[in-house]
C-alpha positions as CSV (number, residue, x, y, z in Angstrom):
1,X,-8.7,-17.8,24.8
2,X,-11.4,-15.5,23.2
3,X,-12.6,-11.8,24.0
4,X,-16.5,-11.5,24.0
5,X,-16.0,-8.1,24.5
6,X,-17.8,-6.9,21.3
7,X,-21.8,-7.8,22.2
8,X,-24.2,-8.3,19.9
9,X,-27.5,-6.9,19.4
10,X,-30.3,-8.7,20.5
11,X,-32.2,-8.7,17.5
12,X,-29.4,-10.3,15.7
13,X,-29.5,-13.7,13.9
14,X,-26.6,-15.9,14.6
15,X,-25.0,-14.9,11.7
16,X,-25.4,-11.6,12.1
17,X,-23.0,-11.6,15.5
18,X,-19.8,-10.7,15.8
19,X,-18.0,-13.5,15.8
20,X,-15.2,-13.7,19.1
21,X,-11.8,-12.4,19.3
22,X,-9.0,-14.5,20.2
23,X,-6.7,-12.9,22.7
24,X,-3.3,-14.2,21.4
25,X,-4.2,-11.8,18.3
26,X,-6.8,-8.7,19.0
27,X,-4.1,-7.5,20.7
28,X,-2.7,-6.4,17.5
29,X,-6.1,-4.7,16.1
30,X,-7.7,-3.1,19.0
31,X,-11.5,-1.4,19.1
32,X,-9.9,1.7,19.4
33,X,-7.0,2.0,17.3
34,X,-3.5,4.2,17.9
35,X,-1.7,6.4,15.8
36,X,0.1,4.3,13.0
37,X,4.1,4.4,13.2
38,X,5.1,6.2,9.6
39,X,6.5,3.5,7.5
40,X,10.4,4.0,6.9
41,X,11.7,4.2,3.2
42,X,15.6,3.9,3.3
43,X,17.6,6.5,1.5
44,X,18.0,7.8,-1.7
45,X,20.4,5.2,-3.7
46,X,19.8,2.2,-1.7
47,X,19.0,-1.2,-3.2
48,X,15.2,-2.4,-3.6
49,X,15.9,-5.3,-1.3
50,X,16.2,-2.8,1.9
51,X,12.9,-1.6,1.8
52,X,11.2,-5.3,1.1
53,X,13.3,-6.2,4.4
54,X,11.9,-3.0,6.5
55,X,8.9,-3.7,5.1
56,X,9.2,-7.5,6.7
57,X,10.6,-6.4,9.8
58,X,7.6,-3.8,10.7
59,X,5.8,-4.4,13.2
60,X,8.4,-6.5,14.8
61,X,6.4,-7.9,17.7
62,X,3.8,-9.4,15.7
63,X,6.2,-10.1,13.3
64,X,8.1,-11.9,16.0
65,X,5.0,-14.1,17.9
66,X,4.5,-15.2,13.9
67,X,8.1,-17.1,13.7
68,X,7.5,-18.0,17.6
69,X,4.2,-19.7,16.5
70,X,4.8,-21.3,13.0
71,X,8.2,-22.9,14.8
72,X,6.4,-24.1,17.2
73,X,3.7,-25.6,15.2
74,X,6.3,-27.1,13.3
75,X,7.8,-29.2,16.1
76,X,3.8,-30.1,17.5
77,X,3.3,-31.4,14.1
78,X,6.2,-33.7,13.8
79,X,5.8,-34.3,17.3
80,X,2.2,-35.8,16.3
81,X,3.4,-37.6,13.3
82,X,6.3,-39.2,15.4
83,X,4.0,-40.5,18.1
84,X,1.7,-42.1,15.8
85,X,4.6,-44.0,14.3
86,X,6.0,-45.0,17.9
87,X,3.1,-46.2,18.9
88,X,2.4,-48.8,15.5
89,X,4.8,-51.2,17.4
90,X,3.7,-50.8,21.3
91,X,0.0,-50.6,19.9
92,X,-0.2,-53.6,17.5
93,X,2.7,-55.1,18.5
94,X,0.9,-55.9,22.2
95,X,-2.2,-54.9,21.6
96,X,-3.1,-53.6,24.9
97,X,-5.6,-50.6,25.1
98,X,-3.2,-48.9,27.9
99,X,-0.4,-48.3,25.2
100,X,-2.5,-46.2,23.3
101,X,-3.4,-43.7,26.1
102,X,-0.5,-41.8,26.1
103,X,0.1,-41.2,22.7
104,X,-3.7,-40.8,22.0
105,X,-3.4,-37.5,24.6
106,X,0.0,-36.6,23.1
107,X,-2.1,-36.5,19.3
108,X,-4.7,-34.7,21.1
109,X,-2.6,-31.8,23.1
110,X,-0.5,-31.5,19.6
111,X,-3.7,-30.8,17.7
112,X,-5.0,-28.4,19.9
113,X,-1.8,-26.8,20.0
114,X,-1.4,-26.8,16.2
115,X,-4.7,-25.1,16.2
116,X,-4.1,-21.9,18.5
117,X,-0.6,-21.6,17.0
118,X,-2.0,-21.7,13.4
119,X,-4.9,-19.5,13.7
120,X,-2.6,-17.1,15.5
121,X,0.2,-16.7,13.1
122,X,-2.5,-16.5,10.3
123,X,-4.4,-14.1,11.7
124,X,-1.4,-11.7,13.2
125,X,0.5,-12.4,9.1
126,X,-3.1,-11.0,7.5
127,X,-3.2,-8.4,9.9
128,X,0.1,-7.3,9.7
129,X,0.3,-7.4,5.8
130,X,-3.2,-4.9,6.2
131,X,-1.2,-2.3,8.4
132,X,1.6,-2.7,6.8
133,X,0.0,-1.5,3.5
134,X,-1.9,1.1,4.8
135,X,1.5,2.8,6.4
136,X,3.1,2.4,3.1
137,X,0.2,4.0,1.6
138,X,-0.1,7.0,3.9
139,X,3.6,7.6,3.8
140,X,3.5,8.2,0.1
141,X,-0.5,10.0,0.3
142,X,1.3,12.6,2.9
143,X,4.2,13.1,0.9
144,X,2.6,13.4,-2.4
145,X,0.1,16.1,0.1
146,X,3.8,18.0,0.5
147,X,4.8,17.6,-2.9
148,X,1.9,18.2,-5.4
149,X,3.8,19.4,-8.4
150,X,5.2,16.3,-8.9
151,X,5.6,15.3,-12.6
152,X,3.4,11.7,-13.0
153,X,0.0,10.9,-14.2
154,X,-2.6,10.4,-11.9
155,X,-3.0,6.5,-12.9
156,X,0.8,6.0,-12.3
157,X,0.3,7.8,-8.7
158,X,-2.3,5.5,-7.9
159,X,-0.7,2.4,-9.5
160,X,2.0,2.7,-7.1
161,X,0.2,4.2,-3.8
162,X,-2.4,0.9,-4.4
163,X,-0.9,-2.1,-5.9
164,X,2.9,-1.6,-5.4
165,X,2.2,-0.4,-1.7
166,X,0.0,-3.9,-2.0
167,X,2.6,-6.4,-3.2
168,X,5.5,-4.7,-1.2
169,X,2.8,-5.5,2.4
170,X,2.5,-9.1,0.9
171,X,5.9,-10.0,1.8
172,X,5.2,-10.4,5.3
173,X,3.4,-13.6,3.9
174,X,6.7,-15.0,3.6
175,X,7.2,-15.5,8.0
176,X,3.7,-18.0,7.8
177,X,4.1,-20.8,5.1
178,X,7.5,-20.7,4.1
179,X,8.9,-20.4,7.6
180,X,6.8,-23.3,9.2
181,X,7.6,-25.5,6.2
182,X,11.3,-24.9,6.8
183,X,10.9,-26.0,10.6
184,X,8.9,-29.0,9.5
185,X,11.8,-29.7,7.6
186,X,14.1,-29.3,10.5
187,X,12.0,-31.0,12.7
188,X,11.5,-33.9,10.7
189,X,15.1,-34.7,10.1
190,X,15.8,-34.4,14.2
191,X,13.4,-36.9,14.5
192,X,14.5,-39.5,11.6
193,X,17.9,-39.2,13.3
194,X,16.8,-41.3,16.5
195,X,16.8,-44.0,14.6
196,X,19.0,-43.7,11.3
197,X,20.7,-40.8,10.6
198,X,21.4,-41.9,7.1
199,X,17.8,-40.8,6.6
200,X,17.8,-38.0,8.8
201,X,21.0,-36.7,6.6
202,X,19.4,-37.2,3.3
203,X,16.6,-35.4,4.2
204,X,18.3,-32.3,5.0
205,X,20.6,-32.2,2.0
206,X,17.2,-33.0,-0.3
207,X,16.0,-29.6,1.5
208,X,18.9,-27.9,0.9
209,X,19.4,-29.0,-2.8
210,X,15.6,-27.6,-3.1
211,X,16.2,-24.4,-1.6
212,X,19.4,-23.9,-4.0
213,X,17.3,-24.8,-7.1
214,X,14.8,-22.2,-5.5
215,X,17.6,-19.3,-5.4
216,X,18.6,-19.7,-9.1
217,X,15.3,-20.0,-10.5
218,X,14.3,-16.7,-8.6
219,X,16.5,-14.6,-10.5
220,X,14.0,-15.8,-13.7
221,X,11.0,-14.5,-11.4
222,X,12.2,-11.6,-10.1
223,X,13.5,-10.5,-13.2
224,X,9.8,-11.4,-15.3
225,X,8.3,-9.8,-11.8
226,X,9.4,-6.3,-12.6
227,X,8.9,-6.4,-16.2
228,X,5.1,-7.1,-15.5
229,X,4.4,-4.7,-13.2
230,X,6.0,-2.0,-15.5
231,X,3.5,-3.6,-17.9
232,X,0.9,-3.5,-15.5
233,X,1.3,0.2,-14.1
234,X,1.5,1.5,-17.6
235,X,-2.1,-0.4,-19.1
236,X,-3.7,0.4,-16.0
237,X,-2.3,4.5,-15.5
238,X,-3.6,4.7,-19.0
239,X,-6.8,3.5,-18.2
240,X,-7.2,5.8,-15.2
241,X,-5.9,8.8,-17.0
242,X,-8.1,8.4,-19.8
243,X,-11.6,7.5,-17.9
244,X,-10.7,11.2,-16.1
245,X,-10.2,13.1,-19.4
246,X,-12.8,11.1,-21.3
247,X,-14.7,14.1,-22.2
248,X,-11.5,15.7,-23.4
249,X,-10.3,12.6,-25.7
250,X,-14.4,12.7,-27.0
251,X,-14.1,16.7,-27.2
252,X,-10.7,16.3,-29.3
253,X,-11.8,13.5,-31.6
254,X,-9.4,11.5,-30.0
255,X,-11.2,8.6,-28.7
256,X,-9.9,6.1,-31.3
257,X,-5.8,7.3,-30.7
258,X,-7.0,6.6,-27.1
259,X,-8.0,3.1,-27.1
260,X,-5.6,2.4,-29.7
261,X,-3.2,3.3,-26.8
262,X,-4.5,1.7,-24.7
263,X,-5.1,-1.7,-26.5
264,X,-1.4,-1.8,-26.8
265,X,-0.8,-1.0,-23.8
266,X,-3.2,-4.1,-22.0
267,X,-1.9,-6.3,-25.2
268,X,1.8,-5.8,-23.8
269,X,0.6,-6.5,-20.3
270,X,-1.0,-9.8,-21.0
271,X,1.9,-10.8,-22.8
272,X,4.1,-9.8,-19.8
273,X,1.5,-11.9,-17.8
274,X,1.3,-15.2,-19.7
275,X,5.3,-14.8,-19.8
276,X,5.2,-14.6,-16.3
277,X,2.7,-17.9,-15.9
278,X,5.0,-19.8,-17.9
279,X,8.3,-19.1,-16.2
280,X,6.8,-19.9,-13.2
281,X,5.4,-23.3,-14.6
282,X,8.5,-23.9,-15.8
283,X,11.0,-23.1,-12.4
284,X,7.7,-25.1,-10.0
285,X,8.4,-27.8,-12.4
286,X,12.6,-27.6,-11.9
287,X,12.1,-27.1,-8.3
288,X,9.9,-30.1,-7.6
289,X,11.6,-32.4,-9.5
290,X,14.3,-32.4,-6.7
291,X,11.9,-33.4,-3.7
292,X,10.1,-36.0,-5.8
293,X,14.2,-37.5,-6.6
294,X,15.2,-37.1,-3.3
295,X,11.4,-38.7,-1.7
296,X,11.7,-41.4,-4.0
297,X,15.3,-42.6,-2.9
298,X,14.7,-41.9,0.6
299,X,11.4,-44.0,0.9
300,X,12.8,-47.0,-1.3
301,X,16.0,-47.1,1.7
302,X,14.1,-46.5,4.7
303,X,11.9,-49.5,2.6
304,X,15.4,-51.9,2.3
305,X,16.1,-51.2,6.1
306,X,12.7,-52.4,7.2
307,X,12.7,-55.4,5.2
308,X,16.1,-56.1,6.5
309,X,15.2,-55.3,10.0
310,X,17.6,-52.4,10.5
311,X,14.5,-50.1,10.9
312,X,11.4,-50.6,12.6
313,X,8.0,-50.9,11.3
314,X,6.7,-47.9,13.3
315,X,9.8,-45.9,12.2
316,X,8.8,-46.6,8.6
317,X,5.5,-45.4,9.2
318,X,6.9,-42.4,10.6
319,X,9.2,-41.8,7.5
320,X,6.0,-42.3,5.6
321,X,4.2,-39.5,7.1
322,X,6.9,-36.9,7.9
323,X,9.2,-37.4,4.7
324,X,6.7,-36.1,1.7
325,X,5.3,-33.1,3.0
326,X,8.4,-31.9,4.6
327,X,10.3,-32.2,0.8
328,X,7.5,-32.1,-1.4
329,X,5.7,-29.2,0.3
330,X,8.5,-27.1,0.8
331,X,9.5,-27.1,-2.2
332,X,6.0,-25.7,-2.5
333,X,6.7,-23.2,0.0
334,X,10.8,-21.9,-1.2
335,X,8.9,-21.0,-4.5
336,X,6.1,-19.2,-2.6
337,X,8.7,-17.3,-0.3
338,X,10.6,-17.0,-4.5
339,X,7.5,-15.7,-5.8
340,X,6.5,-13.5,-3.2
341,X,10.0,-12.0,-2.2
342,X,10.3,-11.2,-6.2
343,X,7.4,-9.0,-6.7
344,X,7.7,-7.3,-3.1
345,X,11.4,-6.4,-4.6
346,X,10.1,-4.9,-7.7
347,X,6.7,-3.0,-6.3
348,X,9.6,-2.1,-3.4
349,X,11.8,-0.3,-6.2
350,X,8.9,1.5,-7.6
351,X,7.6,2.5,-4.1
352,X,11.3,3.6,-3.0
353,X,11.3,5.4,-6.3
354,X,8.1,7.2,-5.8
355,X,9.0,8.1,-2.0
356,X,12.5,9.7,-3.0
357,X,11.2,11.8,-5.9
358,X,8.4,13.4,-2.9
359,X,10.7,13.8,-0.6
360,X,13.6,15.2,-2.4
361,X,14.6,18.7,-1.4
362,X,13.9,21.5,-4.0
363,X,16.5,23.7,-4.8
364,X,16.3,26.3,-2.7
365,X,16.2,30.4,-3.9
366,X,18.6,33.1,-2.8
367,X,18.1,36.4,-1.2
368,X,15.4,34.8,1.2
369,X,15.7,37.6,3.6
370,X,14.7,40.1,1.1
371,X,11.5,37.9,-0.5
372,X,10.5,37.0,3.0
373,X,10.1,40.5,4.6
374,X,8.3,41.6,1.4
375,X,6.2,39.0,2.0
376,X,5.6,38.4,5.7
377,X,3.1,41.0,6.0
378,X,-1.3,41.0,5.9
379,X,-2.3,41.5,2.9
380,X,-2.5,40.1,-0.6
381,X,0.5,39.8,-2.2
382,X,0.9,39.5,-6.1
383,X,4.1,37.8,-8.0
384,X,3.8,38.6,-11.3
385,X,5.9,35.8,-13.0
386,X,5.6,36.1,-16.4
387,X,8.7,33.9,-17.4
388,X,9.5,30.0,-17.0
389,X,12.4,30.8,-14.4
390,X,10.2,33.3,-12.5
391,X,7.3,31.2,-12.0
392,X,9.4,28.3,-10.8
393,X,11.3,30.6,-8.5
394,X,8.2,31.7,-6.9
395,X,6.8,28.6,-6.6
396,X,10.0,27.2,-4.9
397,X,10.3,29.5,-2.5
398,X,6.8,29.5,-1.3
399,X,6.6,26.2,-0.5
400,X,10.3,26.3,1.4
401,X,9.1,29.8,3.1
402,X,5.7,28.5,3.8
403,X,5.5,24.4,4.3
404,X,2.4,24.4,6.3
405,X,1.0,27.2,4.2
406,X,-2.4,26.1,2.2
407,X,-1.4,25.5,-1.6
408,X,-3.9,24.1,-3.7
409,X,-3.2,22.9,-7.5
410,X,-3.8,25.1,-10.2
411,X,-5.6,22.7,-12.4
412,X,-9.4,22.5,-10.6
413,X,-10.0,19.0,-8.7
414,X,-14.0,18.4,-7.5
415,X,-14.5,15.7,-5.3
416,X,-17.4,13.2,-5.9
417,X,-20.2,14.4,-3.6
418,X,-22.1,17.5,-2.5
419,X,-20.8,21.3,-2.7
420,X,-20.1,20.6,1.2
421,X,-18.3,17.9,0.6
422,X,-15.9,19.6,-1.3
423,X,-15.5,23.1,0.7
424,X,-16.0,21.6,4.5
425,X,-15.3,17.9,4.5
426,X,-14.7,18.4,8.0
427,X,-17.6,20.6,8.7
428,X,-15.2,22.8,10.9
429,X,-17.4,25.8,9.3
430,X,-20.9,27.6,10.2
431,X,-23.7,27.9,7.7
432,X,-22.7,31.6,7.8
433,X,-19.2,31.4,7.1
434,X,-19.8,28.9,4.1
435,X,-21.9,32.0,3.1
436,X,-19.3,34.1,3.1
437,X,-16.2,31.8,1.1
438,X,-18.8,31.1,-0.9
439,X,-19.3,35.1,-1.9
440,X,-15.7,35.8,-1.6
441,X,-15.5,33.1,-4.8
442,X,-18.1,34.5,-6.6
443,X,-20.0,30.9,-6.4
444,X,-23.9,32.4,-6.3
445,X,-24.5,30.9,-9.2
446,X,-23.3,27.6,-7.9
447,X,-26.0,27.3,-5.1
448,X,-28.3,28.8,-7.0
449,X,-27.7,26.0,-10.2
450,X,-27.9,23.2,-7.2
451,X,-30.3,24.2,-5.9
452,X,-29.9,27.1,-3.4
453,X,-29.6,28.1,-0.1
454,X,-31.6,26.0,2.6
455,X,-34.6,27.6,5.4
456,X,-31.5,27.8,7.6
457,X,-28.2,28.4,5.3
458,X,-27.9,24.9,4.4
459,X,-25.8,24.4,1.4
460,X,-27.7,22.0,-1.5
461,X,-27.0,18.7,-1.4
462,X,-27.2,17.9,-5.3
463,X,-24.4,16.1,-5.9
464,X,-21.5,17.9,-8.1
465,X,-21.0,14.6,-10.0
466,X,-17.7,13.1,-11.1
467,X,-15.0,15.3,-11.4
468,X,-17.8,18.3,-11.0
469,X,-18.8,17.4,-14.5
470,X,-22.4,19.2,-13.7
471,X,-20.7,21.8,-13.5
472,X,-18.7,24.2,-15.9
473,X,-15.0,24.8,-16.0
474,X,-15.4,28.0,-14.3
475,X,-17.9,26.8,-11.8
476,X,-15.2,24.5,-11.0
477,X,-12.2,26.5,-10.8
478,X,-14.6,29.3,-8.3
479,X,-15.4,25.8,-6.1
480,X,-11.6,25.2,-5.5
481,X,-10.9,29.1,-4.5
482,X,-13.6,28.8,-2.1
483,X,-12.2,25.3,-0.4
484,X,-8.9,27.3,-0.3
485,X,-10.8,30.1,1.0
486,X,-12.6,28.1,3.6
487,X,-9.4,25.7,4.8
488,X,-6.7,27.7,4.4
489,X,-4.7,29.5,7.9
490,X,-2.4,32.4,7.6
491,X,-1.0,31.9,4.3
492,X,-2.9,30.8,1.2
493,X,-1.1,30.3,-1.6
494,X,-2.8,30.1,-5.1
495,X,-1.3,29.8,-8.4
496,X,-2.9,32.0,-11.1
497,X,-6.5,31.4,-9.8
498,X,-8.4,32.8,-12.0
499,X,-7.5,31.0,-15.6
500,X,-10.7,30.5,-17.4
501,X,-12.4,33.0,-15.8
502,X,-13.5,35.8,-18.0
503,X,-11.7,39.4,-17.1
504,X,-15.1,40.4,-15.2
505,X,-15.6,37.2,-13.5
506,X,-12.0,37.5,-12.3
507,X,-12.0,40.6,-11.0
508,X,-14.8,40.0,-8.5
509,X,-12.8,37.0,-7.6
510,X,-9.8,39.2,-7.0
511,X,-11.7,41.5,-5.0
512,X,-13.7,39.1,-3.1
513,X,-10.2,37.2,-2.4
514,X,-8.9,40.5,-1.4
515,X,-11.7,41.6,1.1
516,X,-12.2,38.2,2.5
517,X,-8.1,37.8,3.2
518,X,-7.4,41.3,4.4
519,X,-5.9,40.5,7.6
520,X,-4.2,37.4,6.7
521,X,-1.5,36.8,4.3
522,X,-2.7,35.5,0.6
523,X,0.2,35.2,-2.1
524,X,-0.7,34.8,-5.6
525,X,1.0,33.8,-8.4
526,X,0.2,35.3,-11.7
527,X,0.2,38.0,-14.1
528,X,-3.3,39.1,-14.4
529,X,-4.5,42.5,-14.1
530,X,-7.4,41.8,-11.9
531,X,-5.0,40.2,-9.0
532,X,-2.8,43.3,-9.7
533,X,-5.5,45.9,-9.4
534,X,-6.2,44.7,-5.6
535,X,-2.2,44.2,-4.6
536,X,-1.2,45.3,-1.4
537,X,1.8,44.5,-2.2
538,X,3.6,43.5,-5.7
539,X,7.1,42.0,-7.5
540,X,7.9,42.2,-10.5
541,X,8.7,39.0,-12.9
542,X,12.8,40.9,-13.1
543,X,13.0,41.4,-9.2
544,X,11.5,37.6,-8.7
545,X,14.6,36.2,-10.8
546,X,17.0,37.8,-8.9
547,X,16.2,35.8,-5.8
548,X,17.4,32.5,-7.5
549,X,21.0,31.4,-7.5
């Protein structure tokens, strides 16, 4: 049952070695992994619960071998249970070693079986809820990569790519605990019904008055659920927004407004938090109550039948062993699939949310024909928008005209790491070329404040710190013109590159931009005098509003 593919070293310790693969689930996570399948978002205007049931469903083979196996460990375990309780009478009752062969290999077949069935649906539901969150995730990083001018905070983007993607993933928890509970449950009331099917009947409606309880108090949940993670997302965009701009806030004077904010913001979270720990307290409480009712009056009949002699010792015992966990612990597990099914529906709302503001279609501009044959050709092309409607025009239609085209922000973002890092994370480029977007972007005195130029080219490695803070605002915005520069194909897009440059510094940007380009096409968007001085070719802020509706 296990791989030993992955060898170790022989200078490992024991610990230190891979430990083996079991074949029913390494399937699913192979050395070599595949392309991930793009998670699906439903449309625009559909309800939260959709999405929480795509999410469930991906994946549906291992999805599927999860149900297969927790059913089937169901019925192994009450198989167990019931043989151990048929063989009380045989056992005792003749006392001859022979009788307990045959259930003594049944316990120990049902064990084994319990085992490979367990740690395969655990391992395929952890697996699954880790692939499922990282297509969520990528669906939303490659839309937001499509979509940069979207209108939220950094914090809030990354509250929802990260924990909402998270929660909504978690839901596949819900095919493991809650699911094999519910076949215990099953199971167990087949079996009491060999013998009384008074019992057998009671047990079922004490799981069905359970789940019922379950359904009305997860209205409470869900509804608490969504009201703390709105709670959450807004202490914890806050926080990320302001650790980015904490420079700013100190720079303004504003670092006392700032946690003042903030402290509000965490103080209203907590309090959606302890809110939360108390309804659930309170619907665990509800719920249970009905199990521990129905347990009670079960085991004080199936007690009365015994005495009497309408049930059997052994068939006691077995009512003894199968009867609590399959009420008491399913209660356990309805709220679990309550708790769980709540908070995937509210991170799923947020995440749908997200998805359709990315992905919905811009309005388009008109006169396309015209714009696009002005600006099909090599050469640097300047669209001097000076008014609101201008500047959204062009930036509309370039993305339409151009999807593919290379269109960084306008507001400078450094990476953490070195000046390569940042230009050639790939390292697609020569020492040489590096050189050369380097010059185009007037970044000499980059290298040269890292460091310089290595024996062979090499760029420094001094790190640029966080958010580039070793460097200068300018320094900055020249670093992002050269990763355009150095990553972009035959359009490059840049939106008023050179704001905070001074008028000298951008002009040697514009030029550099200008030579470097020549024979590609490079559209920029802005005003300036320096871009306009180098224009091959140029619109006007009047002839770029008429191409709107």
């Amino acid at each position: 049952m296990t791989d030993f593919s992955l060898e170790p070293t022989p200078t490992a310790r024991w610990w230190e070695r891979p430990w083996p693969r079991m074949k029913t689930w390494s399937w699913f996570v192979p050395v070599e992994p595949g392309v991930e399948k793009p998670f699906s978002v439903p449309a625009p205007g559909s309800k939260s619960r959709f999405i929480v049931w795509r999410a469930l469903r991906t994946h549906a083979l291992a999805a599927g071998i999860v149900v297969g196996a927790m059913v089937l460990s169901a019925i192994a375990g009450v198989v167990l249970s019931t043989t151990v309780g048929n063989a009380t009478d045989r056992v005792f009752g003749n006392g001859l070693l022979s009788d307990a062969i045959a259930p003594l290999v049944t316990v120990a077949v049902c064990t084994i079986l319990v085992f490979l069935l367990d740690s395969t649906a655990d391992s395929l539901t952890d697996l699954g809820v880790v692939r499922t969150v990282h297509s969520i995730r990528m669906r939303l990083t490659d839309s937001l990569l499509h979509r940069p001018e979207i209108q939220r905070s950094p914090g809030e983007l990354m509250n929802t790519i990260d924990e909402d993607s998270d929660q909504l993933g978690q839901v596949k928890q819900v095919l493991n605990f809650p699911l094999v509970m519910l076949a215990y449950l099953v199971s167990t009331a087949v079996s009491f019904y060999q013998f009384s099917w008074v019992i057998g009947t009671a047990t079922l409606l004490g799981g069905v008055a359970t789940a019922i309880v379950s359904f009305f108090t997860g209205k409470a949940i869900s509804k608490i659920s969504a009201t703390r993670r709105a709670a959450e997302s807004t202490s914890i965009s806050l926080a990320t927004d302001f650790a980015q701009g904490a420079r700013v806030l100190k720079g303004l004077g504003a670092t006392d407004l700032a946690e003042q904010r903030f402290a509000t913001a965490a103080n209203t979270a907590l309090d959606a938090m302890l809110t939360d720990a108390k309804v659930s307290a309170v619907t665990t409480f509800i719920r249970q109550s009905i199990p521990l009712v129905t347990i009670a009056g079960i085991m004080s009949l199936a007690a009365w039948q015994t005495t009497s002699g309408e049930l059997a010792p052994g068939h006691f015992v077995s009512v003894a062993l199968l009867l609590p966990p399959a009420l008491t612990v399913t209660g356990y597990a309805l709220g679990f699939f309550t708790e769980y099914w709540a908070r995937a529906n509210a991170s799923g709302k947020r995440v749908q949310d997200l998805d359709n503001e990315l992905n919905t279609s811009a309005e388009r501009v008109s006169n396309q024909e015209t714009c696009a044959e002005n600006s099909a050709k090599p050469g640097l092309h300047v669209w001097a928008a000076q008014s609101s409607k201008a500047w959204a025009i062009a930036q509309q239609y370039s993305r339409q005209q151009w999807p593919e085209a290379a269109f960084p922000p306008h507001y400078p973002a450094i990476f953490e790491g070195s000046l390569l890092d940042n230009i050639d994370p790939l390292r697609r480029l020569s020492p040489n070329q590096h050189r050369e977007v380097l010059a185009a972007a007037c970044c000499d005195d980059v290298v040269d404040r890292l460091g310089g130029y290595g024996p062979d080219g090499q760029l420094p490695l001094l790190p640029l710190g966080e958010s580039g803070l070793n460097l200068s605002g300018g320094q900055r915005q020249r670093v992002c013109i050269a990763r355009a520069l150095a990553n972009a194909g035959e359009v490059l897009v840049l939106d008023d590159p050179s704001t905070g440059l001074d008028a000298v510094t951008a002009a040697a940007v514009a030029r550099g931009v200008h030579d470097y380009r020549g024979h590609r096409t490079t559209i920029v968007i802005s005003s300036s005098r320096a871009w306009r001085a180098v224009a091959d070719h140029f619109i006007t802020d009047e002839e770029l509003r008429k191409y709107a509706f």
